[in-house]
N, CA, C and O atoms as a CHARMM CRD file, in Angstrom:
* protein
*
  360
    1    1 UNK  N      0.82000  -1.15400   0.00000 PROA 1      0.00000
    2    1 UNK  CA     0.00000   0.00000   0.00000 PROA 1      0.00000
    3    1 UNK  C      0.89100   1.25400   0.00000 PROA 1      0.00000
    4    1 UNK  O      1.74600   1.54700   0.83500 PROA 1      0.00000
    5    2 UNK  N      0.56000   1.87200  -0.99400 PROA 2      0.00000
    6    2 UNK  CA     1.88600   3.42900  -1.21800 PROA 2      0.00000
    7    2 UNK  C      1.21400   4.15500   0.22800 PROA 2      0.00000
    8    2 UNK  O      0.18100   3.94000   0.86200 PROA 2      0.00000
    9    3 UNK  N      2.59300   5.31700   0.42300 PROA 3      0.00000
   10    3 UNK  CA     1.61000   6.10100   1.44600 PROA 3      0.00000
   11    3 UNK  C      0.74000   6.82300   1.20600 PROA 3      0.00000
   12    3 UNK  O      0.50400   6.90800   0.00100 PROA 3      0.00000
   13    4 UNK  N      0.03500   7.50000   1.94300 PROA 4      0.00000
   14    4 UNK  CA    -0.90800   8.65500   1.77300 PROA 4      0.00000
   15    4 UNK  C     -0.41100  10.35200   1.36800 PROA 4      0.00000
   16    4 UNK  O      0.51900  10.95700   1.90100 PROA 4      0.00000
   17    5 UNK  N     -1.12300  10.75700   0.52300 PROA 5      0.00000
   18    5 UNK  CA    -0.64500  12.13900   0.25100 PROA 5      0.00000
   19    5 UNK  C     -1.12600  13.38300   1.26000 PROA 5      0.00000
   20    5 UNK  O     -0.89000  14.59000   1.21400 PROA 5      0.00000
   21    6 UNK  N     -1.96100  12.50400   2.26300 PROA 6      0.00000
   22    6 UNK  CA    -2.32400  13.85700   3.10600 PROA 6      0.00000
   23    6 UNK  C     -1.32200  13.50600   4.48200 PROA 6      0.00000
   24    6 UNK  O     -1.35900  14.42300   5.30300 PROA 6      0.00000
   25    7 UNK  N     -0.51800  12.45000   4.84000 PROA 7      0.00000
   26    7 UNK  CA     0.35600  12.68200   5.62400 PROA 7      0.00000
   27    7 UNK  C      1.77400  13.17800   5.09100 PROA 7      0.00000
   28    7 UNK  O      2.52800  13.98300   5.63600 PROA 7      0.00000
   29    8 UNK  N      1.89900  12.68300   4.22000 PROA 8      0.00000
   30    8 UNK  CA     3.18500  13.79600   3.34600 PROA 8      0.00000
   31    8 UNK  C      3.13900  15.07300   3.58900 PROA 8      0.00000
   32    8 UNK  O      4.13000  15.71900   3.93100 PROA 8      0.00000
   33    9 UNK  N      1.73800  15.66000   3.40100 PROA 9      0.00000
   34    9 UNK  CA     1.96200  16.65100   2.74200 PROA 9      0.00000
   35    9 UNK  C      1.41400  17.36200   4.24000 PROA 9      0.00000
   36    9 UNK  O      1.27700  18.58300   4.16900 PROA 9      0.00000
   37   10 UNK  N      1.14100  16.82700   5.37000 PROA 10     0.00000
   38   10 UNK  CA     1.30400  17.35800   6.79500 PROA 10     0.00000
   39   10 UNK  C      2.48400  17.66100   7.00100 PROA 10     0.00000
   40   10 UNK  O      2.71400  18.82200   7.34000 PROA 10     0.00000
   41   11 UNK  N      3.43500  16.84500   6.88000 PROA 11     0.00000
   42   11 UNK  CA     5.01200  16.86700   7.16600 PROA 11     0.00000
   43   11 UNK  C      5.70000  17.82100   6.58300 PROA 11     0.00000
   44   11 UNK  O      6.64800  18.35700   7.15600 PROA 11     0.00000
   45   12 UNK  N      5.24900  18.20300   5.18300 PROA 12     0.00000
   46   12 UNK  CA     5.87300  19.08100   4.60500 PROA 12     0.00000
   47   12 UNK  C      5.34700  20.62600   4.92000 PROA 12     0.00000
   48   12 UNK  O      6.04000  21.63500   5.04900 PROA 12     0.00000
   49   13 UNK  N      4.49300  20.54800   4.96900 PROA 13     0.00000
   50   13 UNK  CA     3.91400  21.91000   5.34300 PROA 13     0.00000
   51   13 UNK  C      3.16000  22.51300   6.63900 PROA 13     0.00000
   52   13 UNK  O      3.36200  23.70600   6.86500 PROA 13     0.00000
   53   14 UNK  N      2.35300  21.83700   7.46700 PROA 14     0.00000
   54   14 UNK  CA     1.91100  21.62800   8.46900 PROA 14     0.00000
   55   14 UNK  C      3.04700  21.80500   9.87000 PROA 14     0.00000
   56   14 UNK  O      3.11000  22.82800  10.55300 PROA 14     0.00000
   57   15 UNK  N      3.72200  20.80900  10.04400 PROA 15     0.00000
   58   15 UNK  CA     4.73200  20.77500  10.78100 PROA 15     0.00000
   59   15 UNK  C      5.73600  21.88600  11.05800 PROA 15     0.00000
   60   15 UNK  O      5.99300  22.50800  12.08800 PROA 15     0.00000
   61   16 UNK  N      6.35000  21.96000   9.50200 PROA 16     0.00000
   62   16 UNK  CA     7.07300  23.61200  10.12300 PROA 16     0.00000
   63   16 UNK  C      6.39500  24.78600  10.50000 PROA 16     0.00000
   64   16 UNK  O      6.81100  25.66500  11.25500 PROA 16     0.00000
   65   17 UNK  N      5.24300  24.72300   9.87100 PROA 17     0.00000
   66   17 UNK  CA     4.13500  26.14000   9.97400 PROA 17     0.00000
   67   17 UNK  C      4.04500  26.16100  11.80000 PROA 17     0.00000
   68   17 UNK  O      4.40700  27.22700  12.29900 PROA 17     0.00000
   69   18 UNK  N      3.60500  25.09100  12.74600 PROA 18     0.00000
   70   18 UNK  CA     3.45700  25.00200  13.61500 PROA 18     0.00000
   71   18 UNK  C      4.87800  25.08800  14.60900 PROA 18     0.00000
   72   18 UNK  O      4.88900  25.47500  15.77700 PROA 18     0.00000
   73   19 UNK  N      5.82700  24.71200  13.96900 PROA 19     0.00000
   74   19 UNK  CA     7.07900  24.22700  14.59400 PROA 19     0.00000
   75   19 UNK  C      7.18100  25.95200  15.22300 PROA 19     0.00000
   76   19 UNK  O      7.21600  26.27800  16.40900 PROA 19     0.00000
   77   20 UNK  N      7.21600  27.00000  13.84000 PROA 20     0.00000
   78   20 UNK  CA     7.54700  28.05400  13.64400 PROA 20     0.00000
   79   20 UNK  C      6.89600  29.05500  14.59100 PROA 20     0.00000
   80   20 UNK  O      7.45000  29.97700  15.18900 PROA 20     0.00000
   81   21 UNK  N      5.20300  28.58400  14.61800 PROA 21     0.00000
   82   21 UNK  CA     4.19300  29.14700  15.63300 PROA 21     0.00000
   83   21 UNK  C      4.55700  29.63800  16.80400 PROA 21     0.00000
   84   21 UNK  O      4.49200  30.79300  17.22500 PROA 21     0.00000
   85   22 UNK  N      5.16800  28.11800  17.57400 PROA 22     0.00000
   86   22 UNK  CA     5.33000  27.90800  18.63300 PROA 22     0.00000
   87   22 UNK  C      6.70500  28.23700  18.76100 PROA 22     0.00000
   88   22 UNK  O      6.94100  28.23400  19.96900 PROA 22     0.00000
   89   23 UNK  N      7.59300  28.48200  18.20900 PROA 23     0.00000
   90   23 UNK  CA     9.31800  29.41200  18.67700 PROA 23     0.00000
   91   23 UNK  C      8.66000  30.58900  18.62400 PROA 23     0.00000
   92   23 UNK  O      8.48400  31.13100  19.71500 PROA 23     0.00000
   93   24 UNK  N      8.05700  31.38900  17.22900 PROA 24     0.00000
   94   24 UNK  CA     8.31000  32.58200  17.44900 PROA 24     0.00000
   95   24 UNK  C      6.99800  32.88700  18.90100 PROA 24     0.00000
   96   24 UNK  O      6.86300  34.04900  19.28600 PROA 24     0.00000
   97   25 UNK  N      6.50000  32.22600  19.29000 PROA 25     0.00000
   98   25 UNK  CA     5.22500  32.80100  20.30900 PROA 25     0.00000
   99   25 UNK  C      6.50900  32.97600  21.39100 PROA 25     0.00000
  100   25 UNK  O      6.86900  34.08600  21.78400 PROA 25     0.00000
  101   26 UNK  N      7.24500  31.51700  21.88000 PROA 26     0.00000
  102   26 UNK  CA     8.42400  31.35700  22.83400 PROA 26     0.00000
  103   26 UNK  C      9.37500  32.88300  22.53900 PROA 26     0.00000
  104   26 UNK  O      9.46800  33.97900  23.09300 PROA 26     0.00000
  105   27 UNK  N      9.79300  32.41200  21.70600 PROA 27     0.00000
  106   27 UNK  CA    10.80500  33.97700  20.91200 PROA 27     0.00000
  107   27 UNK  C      9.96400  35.52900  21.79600 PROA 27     0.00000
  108   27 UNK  O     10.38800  36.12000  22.78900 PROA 27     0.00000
  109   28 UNK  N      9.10200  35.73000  21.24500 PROA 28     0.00000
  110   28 UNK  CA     8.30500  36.68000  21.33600 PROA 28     0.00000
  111   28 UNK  C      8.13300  37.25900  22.74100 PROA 28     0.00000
  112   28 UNK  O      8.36300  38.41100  23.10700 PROA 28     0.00000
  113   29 UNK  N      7.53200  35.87900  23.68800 PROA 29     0.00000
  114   29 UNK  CA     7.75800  36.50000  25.05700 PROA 29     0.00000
  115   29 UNK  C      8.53700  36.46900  25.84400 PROA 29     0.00000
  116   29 UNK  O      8.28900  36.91800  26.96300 PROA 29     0.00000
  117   30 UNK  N     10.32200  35.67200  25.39100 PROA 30     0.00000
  118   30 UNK  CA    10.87400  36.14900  26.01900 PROA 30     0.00000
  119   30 UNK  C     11.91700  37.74000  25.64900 PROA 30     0.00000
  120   30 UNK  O     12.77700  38.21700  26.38800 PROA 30     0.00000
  121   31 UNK  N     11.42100  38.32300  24.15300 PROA 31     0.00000
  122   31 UNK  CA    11.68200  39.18100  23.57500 PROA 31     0.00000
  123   31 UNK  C     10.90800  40.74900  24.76900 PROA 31     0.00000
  124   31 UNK  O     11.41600  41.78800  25.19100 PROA 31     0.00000
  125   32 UNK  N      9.52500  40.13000  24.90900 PROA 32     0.00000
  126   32 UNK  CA     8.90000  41.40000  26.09900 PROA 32     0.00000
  127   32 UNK  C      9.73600  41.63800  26.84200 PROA 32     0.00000
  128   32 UNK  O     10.37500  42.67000  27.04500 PROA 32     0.00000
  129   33 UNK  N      9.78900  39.64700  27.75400 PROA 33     0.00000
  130   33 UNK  CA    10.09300  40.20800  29.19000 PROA 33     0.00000
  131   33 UNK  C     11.00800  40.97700  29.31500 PROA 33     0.00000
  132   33 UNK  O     10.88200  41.89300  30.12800 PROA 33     0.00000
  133   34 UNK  N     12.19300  40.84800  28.56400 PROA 34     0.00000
  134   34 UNK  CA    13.12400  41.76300  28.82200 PROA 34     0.00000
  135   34 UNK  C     13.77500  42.86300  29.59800 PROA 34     0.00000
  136   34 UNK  O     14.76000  43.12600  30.28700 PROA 34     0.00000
  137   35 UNK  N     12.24000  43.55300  28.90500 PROA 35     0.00000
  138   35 UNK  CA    12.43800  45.37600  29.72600 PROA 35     0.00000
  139   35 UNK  C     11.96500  45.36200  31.45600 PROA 35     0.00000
  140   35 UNK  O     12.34900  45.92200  32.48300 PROA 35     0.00000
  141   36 UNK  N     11.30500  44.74500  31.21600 PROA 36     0.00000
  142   36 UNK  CA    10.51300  44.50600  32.94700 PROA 36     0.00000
  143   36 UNK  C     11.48100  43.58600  33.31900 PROA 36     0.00000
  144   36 UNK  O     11.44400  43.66300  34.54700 PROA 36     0.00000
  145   37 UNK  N     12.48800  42.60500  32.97700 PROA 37     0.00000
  146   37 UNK  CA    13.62100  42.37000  34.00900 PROA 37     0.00000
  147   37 UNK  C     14.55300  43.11400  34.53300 PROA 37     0.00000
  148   37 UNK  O     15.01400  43.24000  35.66700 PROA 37     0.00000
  149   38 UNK  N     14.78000  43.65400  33.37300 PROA 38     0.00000
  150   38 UNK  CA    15.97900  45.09900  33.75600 PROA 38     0.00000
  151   38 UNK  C     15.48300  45.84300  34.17500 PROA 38     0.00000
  152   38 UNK  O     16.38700  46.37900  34.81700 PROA 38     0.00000
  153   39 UNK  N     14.12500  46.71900  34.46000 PROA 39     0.00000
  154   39 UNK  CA    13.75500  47.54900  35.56900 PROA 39     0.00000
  155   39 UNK  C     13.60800  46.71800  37.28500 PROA 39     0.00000
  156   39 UNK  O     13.71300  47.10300  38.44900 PROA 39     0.00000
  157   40 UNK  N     13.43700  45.96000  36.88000 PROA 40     0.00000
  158   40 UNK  CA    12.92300  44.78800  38.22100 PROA 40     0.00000
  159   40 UNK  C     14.42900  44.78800  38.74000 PROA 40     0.00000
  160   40 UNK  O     14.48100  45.29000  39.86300 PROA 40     0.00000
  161   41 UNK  N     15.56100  44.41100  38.30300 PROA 41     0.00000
  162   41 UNK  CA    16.58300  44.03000  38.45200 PROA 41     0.00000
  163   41 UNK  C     17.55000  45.74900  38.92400 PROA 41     0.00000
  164   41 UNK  O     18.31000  45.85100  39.88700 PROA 41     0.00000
  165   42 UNK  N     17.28700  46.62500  38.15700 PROA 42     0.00000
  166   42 UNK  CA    17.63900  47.98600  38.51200 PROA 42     0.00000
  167   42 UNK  C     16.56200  48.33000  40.01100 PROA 42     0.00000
  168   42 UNK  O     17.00700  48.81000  41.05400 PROA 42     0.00000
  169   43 UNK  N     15.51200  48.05800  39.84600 PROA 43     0.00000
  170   43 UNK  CA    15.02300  48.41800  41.73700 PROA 43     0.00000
  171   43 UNK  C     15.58300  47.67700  42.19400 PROA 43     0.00000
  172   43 UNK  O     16.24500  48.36600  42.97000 PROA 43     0.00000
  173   44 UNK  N     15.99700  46.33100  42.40900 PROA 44     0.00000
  174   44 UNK  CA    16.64100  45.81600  43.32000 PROA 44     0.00000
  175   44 UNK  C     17.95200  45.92400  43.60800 PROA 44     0.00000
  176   44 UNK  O     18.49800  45.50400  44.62800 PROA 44     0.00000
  177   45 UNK  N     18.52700  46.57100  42.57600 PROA 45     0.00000
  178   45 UNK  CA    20.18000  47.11800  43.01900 PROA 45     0.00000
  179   45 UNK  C     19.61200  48.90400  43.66100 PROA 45     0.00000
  180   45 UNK  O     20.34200  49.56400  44.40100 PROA 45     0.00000
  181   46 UNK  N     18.76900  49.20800  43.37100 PROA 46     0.00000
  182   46 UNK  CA    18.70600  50.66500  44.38600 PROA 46     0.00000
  183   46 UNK  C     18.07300  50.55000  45.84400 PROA 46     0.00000
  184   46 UNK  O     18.04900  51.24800  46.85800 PROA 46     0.00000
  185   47 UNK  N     17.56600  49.30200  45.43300 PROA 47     0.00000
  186   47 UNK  CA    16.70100  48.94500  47.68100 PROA 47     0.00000
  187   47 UNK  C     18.19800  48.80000  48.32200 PROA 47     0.00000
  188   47 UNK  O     18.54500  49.45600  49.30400 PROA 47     0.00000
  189   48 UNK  N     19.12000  47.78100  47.59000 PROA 48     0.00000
  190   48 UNK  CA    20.20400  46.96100  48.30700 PROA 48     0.00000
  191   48 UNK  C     21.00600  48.23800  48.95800 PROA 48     0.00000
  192   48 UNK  O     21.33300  47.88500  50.09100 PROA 48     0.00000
  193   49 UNK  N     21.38900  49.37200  48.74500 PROA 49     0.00000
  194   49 UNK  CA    21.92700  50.61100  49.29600 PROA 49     0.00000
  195   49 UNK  C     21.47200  50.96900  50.89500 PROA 49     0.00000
  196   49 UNK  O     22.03700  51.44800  51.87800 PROA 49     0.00000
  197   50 UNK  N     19.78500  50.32800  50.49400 PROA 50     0.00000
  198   50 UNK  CA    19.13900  51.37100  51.60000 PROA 50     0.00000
  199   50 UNK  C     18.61900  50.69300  52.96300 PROA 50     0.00000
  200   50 UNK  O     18.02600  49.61600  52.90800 PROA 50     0.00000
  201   51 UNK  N     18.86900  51.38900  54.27400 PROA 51     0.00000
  202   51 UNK  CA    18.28600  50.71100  55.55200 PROA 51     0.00000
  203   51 UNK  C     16.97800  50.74700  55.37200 PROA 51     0.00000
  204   51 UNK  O     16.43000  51.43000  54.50700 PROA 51     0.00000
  205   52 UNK  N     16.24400  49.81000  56.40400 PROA 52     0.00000
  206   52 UNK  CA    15.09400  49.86500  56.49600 PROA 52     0.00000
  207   52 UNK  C     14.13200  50.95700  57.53500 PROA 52     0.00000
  208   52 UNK  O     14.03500  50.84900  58.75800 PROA 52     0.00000
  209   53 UNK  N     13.66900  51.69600  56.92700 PROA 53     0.00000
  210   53 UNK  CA    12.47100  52.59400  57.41700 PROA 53     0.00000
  211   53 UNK  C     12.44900  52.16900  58.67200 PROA 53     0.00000
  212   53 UNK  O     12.29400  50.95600  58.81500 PROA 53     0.00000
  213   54 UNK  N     12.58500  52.96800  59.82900 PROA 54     0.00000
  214   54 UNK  CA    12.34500  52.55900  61.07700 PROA 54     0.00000
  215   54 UNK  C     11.58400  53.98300  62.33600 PROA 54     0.00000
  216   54 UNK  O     12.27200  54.54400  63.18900 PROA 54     0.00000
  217   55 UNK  N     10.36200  54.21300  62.14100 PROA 55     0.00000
  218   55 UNK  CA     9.52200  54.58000  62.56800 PROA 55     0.00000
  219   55 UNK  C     10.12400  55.94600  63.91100 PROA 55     0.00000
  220   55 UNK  O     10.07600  57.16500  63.74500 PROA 55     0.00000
  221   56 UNK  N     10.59200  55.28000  65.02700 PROA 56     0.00000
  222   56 UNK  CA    11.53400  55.53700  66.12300 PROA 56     0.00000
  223   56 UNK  C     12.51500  56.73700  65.44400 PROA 56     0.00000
  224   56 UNK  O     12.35500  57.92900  65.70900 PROA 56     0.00000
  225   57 UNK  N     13.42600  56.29500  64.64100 PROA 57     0.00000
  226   57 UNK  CA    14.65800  56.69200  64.43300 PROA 57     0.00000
  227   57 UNK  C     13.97300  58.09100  63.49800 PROA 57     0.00000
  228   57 UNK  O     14.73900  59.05100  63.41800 PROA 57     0.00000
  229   58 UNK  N     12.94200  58.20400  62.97800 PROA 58     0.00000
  230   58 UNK  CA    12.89800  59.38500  62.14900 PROA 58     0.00000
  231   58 UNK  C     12.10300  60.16500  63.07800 PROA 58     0.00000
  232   58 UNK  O     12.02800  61.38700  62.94800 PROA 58     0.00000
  233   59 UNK  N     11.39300  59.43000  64.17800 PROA 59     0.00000
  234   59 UNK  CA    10.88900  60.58600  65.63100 PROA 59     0.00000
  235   59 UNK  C     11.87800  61.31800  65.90600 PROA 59     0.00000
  236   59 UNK  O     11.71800  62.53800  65.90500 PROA 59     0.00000
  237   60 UNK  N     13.01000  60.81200  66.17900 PROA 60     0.00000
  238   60 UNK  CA    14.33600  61.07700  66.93700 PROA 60     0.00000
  239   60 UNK  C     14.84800  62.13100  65.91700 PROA 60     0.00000
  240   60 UNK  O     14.89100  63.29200  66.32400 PROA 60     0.00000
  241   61 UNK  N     15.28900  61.84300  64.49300 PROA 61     0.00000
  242   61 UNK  CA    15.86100  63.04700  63.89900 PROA 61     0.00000
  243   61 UNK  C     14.50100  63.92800  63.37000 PROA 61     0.00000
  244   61 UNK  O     14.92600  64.95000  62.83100 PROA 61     0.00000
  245   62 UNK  N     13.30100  63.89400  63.34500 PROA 62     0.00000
  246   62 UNK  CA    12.21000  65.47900  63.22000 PROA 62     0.00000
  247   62 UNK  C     12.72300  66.03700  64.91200 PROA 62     0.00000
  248   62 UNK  O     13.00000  67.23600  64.86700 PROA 62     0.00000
  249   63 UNK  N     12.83000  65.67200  65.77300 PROA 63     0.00000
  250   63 UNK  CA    12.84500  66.08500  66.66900 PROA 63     0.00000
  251   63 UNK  C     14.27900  66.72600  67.38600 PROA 63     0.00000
  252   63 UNK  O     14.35000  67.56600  68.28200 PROA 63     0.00000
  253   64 UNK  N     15.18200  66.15100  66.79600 PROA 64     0.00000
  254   64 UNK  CA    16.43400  67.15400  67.20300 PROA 64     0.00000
  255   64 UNK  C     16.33200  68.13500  65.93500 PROA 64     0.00000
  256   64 UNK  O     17.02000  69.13400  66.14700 PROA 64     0.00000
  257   65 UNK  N     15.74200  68.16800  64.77900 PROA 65     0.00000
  258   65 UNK  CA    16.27200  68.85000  63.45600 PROA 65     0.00000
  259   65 UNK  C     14.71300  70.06200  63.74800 PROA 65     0.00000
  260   65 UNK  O     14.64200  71.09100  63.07500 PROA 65     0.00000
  261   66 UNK  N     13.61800  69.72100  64.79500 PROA 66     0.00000
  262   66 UNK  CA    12.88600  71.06400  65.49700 PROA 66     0.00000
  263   66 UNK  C     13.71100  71.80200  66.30000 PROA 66     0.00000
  264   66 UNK  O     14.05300  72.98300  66.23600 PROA 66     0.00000
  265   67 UNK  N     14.01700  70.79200  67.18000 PROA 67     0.00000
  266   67 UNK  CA    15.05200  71.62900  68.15900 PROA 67     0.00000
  267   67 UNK  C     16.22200  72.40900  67.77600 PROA 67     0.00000
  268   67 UNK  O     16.63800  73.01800  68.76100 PROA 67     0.00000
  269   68 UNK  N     16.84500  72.60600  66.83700 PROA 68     0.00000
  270   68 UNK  CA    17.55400  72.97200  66.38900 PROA 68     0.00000
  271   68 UNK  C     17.38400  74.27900  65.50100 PROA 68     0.00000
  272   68 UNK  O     18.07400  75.28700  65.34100 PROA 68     0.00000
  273   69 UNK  N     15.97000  73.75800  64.90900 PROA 69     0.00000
  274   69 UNK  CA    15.36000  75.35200  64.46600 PROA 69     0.00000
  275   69 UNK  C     15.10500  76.29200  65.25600 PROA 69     0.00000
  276   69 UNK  O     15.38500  77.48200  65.10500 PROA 69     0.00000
  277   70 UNK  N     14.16100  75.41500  66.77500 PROA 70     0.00000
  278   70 UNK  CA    13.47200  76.43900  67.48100 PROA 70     0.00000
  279   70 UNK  C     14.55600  77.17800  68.13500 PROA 70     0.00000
  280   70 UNK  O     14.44700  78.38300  67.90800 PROA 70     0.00000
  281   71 UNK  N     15.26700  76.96800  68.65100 PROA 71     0.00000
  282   71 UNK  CA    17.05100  77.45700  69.33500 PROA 71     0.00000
  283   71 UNK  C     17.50300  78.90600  68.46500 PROA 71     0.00000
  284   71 UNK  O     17.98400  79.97800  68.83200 PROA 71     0.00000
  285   72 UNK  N     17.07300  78.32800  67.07400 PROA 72     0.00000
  286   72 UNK  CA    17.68200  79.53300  66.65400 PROA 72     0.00000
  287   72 UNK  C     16.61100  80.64200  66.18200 PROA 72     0.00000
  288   72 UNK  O     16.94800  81.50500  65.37000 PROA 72     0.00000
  289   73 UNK  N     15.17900  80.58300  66.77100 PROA 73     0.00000
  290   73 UNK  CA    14.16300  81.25200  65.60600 PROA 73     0.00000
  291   73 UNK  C     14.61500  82.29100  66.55700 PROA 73     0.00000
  292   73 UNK  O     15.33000  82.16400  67.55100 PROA 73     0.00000
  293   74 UNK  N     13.96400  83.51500  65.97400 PROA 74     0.00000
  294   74 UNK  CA    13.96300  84.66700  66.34700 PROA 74     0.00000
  295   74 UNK  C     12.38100  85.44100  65.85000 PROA 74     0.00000
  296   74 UNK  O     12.37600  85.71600  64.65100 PROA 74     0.00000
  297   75 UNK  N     11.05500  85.81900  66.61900 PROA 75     0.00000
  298   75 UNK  CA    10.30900  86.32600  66.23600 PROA 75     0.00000
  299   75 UNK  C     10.23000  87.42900  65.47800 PROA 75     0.00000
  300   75 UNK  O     10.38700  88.38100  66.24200 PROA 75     0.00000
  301   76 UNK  N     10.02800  87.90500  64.09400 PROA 76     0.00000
  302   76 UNK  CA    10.59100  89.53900  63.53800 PROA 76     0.00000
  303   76 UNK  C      9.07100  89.98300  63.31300 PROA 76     0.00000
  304   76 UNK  O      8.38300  89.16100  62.70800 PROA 76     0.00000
  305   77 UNK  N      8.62800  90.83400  63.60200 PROA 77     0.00000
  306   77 UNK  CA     7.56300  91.65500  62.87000 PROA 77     0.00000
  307   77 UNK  C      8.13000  92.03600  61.47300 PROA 77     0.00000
  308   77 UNK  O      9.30700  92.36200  61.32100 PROA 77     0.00000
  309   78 UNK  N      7.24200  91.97600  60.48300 PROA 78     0.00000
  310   78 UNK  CA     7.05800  92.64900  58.48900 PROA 78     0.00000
  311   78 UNK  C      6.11700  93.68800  58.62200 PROA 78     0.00000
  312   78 UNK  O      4.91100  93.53800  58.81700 PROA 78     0.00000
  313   79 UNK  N      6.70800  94.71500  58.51100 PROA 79     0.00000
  314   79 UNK  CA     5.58100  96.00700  58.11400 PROA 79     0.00000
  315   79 UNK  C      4.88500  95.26600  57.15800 PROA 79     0.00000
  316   79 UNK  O      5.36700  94.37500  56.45900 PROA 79     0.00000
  317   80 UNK  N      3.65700  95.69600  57.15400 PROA 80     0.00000
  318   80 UNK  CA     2.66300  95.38400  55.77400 PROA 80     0.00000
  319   80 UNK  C      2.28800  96.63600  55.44800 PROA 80     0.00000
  320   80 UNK  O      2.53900  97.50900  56.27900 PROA 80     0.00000
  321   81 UNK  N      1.58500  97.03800  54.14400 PROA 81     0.00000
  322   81 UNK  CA     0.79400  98.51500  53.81500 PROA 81     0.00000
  323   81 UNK  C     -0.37300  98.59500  55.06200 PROA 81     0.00000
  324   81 UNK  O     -1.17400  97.77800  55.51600 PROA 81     0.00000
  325   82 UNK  N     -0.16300  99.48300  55.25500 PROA 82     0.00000
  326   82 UNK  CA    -1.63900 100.04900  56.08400 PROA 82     0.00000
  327   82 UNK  C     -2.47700 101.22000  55.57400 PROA 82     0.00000
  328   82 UNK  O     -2.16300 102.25500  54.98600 PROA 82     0.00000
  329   83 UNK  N     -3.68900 100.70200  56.00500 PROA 83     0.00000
  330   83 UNK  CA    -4.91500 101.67800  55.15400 PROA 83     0.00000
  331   83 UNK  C     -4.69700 103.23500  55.87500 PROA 83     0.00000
  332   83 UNK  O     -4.38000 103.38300  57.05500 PROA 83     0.00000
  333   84 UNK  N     -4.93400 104.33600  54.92100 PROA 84     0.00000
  334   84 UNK  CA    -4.36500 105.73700  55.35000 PROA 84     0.00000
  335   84 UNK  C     -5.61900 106.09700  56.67200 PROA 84     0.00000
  336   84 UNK  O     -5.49000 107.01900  57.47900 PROA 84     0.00000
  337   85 UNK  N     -6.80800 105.12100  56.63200 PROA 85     0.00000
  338   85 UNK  CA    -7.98300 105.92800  57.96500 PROA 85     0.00000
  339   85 UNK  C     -7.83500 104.51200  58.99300 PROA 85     0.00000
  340   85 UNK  O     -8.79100 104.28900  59.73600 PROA 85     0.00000
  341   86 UNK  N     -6.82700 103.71000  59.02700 PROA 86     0.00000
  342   86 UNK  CA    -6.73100 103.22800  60.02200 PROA 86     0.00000
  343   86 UNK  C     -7.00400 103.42000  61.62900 PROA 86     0.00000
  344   86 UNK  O     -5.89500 103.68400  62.09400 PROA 86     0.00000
  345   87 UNK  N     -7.41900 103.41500  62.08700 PROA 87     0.00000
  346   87 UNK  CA    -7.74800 103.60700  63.89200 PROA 87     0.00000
  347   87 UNK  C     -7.31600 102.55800  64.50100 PROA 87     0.00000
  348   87 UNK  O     -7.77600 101.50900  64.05100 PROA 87     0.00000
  349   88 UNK  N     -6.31400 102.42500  65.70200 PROA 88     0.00000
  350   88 UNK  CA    -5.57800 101.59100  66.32400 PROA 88     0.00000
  351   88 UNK  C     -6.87800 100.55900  67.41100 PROA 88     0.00000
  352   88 UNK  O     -7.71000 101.41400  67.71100 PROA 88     0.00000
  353   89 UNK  N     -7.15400  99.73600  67.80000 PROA 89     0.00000
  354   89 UNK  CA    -7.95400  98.93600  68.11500 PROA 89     0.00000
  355   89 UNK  C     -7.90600  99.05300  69.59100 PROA 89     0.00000
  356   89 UNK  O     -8.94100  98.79700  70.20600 PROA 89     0.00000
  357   90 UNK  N     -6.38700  99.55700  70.52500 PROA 90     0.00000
  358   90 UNK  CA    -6.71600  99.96100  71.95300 PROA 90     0.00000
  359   90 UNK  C     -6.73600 101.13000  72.22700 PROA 90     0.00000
  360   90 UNK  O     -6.99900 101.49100  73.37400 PROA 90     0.00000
């Protein structure tokens, strides 16, 4: 019995069409991921620098970095314009 011409002609044409499907789909998404690894990968080299947020410790420096203002404020009065029929209030 010769073979069949519709499995031949799967093999010949069918097969790579699909072969091809399925790389370039593979191809394709690892062509995306790309950019979102290298940002993913760039935040995680800028966390690695940094301590962790600690609640306490930033009470402690608002609070010497007030103290440090208030030490030095000095109250100044700013003339402002005043209206020419002004009358003083005491």
């Amino acid at each position: 019995m010769p073979p069949r011409k519709g499995s031949f002609d799967f093999a010949l044409r069918a097969a790579p069409f699909l072969f091809m499907l399925s790389f370039g789909s593979w191809g394709l998404s690892q062509f995306l991921k790309l950019p979102t690894q290298l940002k993913d990968d760039r935040a995680k080299r800028r966390k690695q620098g940094r301590e962790k947020f600690d609640l306490a410790k930033e009470n402690e420096n608002l609070k010497t970095n007030l103290q440090d203002k208030s030490s030095n404020y000095e109250n100044v009065r700013v003339p402002g314009p005043r209206p020419a029929g002004r009358v003083a209030a005491d």
